[in-house]
C-alpha positions as CSV (number, residue, x, y, z in Angstrom):
1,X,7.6,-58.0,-55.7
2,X,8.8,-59.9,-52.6
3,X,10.5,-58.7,-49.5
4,X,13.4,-61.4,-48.7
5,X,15.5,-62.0,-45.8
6,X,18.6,-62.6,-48.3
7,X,17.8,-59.2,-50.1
8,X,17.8,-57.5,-46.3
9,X,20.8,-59.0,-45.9
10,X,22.6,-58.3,-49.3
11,X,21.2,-54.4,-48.5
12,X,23.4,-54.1,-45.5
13,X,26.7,-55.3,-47.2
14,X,25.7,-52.8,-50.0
15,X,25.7,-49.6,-48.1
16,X,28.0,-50.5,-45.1
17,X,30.8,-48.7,-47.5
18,X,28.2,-45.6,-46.9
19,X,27.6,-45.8,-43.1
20,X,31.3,-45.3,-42.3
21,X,30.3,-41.5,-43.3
22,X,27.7,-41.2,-41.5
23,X,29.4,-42.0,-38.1
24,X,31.1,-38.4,-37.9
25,X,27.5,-36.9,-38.8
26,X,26.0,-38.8,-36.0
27,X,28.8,-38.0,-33.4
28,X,28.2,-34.6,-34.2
29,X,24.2,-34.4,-33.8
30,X,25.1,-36.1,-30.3
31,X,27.4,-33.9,-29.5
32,X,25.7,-30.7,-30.5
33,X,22.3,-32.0,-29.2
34,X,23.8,-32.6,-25.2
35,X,25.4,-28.9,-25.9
36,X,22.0,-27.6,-26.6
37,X,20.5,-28.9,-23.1
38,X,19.1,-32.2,-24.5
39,X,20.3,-35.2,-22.2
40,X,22.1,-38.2,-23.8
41,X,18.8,-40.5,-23.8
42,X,16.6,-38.4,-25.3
43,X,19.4,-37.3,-28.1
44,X,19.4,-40.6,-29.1
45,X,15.8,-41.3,-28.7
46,X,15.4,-38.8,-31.4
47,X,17.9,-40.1,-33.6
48,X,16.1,-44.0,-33.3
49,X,12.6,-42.4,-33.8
50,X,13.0,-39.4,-36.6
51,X,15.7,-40.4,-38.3
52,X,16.6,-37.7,-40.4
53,X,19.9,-35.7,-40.0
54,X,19.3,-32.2,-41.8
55,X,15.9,-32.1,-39.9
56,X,17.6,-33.2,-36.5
57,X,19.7,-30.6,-36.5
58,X,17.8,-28.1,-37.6
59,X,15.6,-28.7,-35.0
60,X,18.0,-28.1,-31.9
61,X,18.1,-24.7,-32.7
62,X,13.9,-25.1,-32.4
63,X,14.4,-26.5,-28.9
64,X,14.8,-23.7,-26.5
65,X,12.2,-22.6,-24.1
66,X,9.6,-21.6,-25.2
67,X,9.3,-23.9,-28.0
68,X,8.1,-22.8,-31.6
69,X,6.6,-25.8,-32.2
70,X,4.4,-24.2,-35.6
71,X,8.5,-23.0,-37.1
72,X,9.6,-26.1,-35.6
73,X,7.1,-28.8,-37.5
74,X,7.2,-25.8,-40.6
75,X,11.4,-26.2,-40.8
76,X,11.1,-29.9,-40.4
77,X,8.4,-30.7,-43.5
78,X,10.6,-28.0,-45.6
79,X,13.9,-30.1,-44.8
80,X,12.2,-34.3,-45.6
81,X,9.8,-32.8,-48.2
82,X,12.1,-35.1,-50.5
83,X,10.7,-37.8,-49.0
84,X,7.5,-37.1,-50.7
85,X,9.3,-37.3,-54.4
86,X,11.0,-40.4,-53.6
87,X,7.9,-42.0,-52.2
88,X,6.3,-41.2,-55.3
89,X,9.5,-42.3,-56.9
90,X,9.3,-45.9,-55.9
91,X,5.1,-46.0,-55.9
92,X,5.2,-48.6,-59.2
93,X,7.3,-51.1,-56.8
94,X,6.3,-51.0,-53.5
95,X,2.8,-50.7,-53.4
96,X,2.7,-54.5,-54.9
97,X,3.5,-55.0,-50.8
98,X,1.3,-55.4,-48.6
99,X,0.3,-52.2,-46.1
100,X,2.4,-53.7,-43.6
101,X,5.7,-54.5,-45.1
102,X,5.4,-51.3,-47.0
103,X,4.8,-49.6,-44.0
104,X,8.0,-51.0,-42.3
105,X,10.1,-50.7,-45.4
106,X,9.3,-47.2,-46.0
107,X,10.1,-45.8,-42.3
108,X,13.5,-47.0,-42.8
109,X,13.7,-44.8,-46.1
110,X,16.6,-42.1,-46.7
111,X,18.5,-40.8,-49.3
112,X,21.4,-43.6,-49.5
113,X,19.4,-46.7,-49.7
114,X,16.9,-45.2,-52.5
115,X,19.3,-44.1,-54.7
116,X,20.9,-47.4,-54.6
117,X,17.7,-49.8,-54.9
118,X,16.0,-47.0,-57.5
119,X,19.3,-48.4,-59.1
120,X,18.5,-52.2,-58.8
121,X,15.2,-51.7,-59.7
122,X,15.7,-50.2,-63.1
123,X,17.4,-53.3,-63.8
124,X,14.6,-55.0,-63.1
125,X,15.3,-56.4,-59.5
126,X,11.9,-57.4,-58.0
127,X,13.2,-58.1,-54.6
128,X,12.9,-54.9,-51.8
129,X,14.7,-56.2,-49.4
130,X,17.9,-53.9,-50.0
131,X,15.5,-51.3,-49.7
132,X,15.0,-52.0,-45.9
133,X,18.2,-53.5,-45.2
134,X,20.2,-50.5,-46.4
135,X,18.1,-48.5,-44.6
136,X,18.1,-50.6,-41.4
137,X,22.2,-50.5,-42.0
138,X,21.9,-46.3,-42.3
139,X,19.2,-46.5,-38.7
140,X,21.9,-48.6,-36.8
141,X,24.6,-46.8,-37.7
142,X,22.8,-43.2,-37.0
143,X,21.7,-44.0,-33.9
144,X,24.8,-46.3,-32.5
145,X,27.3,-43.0,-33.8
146,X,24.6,-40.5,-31.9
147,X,24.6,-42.0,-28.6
148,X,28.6,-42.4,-28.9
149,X,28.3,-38.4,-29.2
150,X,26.0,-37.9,-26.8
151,X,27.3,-40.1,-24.0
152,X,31.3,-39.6,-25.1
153,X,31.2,-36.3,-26.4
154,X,32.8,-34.8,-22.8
155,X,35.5,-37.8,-23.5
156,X,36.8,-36.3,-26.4
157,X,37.6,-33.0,-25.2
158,X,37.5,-29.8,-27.5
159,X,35.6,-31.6,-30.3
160,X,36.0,-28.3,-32.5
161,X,39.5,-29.8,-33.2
162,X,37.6,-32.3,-34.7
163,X,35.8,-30.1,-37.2
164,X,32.7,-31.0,-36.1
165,X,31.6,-27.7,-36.0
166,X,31.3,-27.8,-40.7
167,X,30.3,-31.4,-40.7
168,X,26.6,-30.6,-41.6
169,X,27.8,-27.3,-43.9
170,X,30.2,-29.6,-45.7
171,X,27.4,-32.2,-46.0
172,X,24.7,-29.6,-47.3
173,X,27.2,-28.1,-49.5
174,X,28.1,-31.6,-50.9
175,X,24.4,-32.1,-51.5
176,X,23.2,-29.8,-53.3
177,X,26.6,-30.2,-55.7
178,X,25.8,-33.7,-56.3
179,X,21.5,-32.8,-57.1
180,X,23.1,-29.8,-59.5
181,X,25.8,-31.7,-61.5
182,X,23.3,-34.7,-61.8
183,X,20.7,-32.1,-63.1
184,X,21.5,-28.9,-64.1
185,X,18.0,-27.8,-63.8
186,X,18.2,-27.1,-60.5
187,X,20.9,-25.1,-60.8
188,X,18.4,-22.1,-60.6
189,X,16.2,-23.7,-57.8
190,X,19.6,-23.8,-55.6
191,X,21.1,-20.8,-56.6
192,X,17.8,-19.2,-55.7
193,X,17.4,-20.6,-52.3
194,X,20.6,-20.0,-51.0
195,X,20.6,-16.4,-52.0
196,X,16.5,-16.1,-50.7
197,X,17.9,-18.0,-46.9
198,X,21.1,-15.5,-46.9
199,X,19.2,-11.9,-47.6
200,X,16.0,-12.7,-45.2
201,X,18.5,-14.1,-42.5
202,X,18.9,-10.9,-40.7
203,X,15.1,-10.2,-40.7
204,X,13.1,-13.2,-40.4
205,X,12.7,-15.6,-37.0
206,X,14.7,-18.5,-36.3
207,X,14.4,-20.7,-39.1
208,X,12.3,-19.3,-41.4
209,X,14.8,-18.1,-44.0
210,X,15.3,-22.2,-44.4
211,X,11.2,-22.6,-45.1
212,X,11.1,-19.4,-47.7
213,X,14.2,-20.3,-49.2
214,X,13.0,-24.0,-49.6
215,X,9.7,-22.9,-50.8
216,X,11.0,-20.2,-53.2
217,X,13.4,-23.6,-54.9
218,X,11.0,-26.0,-54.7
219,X,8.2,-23.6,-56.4
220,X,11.1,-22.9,-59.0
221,X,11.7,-26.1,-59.6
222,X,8.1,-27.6,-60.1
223,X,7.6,-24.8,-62.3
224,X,10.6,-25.5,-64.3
225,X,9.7,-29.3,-64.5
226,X,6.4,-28.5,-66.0
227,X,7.7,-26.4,-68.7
């Protein structure tokens, strides 16, 4: 396997299409983040060094005084869990790299760029470097459209006219679609955790519907697989 500056390159161009869609995403974490009390720096800081939407914005409602930092690490594991299967996922390929470039490639991982190299590998691509050049396309663009939100939200007035307000609901709800028409076995897994996160949200803490109702599908789901 090799890790070329061409294949970084060709990455970028691949999922540039992609990134235009995540620009509203990231004005809206930016946005809602400076709402919440966190200043424009650090909203962005957090967008350049996690990297992760769903957990992001999860995590704002996590950042009020006094922090739940156990709910807060609990919520965020629940929501880049995947992380784990795609890891595993792309173990054949990218553990023929060296520690460091694997290191490198995989902290730029997300959904986006695996699906698209898993892609290219199965046709027997040996080059990574769309691997880290998607992501590094999916990191710029996250970060550049999070400090535009955080530093020109006030700039763009009532941003509910926007509908920023149902980006991340239309986003979840276009997730999970996507995993269930791809695989209809985890139509139970979903139906199970939305219907688990919606009873218990009345009666458990902040958050913790999300890590049941994540750990009620995801047990469904393994258990399903292994049948």
């Amino acid at each position: 396997m090799t890790l070329s500056g061409a294949g970084v390159l060709r990455g970028m161009a691949r999922l540039l299409p992609i990134c235009l869609f995540v620009v509203p995403f990231g004005i809206a974490f930016g946005i809602a983040a400076t709402e919440g009390g966190i200043g424009p720096v650090q909203a962005t800081a957090m967008s350049a060094f996690v990297f992760t939407a769903t957990a992001q914005f999860a995590a704002l409602d996590f950042l009020q005084e006094p922090v739940a930092y156990f709910s807060l690490g609990l919520v965020a594991l629940a929501l880049s869990g995947r992380h784990l299967i795609m890891g595993a996922a792309l173990a054949q390929w990218i553990n023929r790299l060296p520690a460091g470039k694997r290191f490198v490639v995989l902290i730029f991982l997300s959904d986006a760029n695996f699906a698209d190299t898993q892609m290219l590998l199965q046709r027997g691509e040996t080059d990574l470097g769309p691997l880290l050049g998607g992501g590094l396309m999916l990191w710029i663009t996250w970060v550049g459209s999070t400090a535009a939100g955080a530093f020109g939200g006030d700039l763009l007035g009532n941003t509910e006219a926007f509908g920023f307000g149902v980006v991340m609901l239309c986003f979840f709800a276009a997730t999970a679609f996507g995993m269930v028409r791809s695989t209809l076995s985890l139509l139970l897994p979903v139906i199970v955790a939305v219907v688990a996160s919606a009873i218990t949200l009345p009666y458990l803490p902040n958050g913790w519907n999300i890590i049941l109702a994540a750990l009620l599908g995801g047990g469904i789901a393994t258990l399903r697989h292994a049948e």
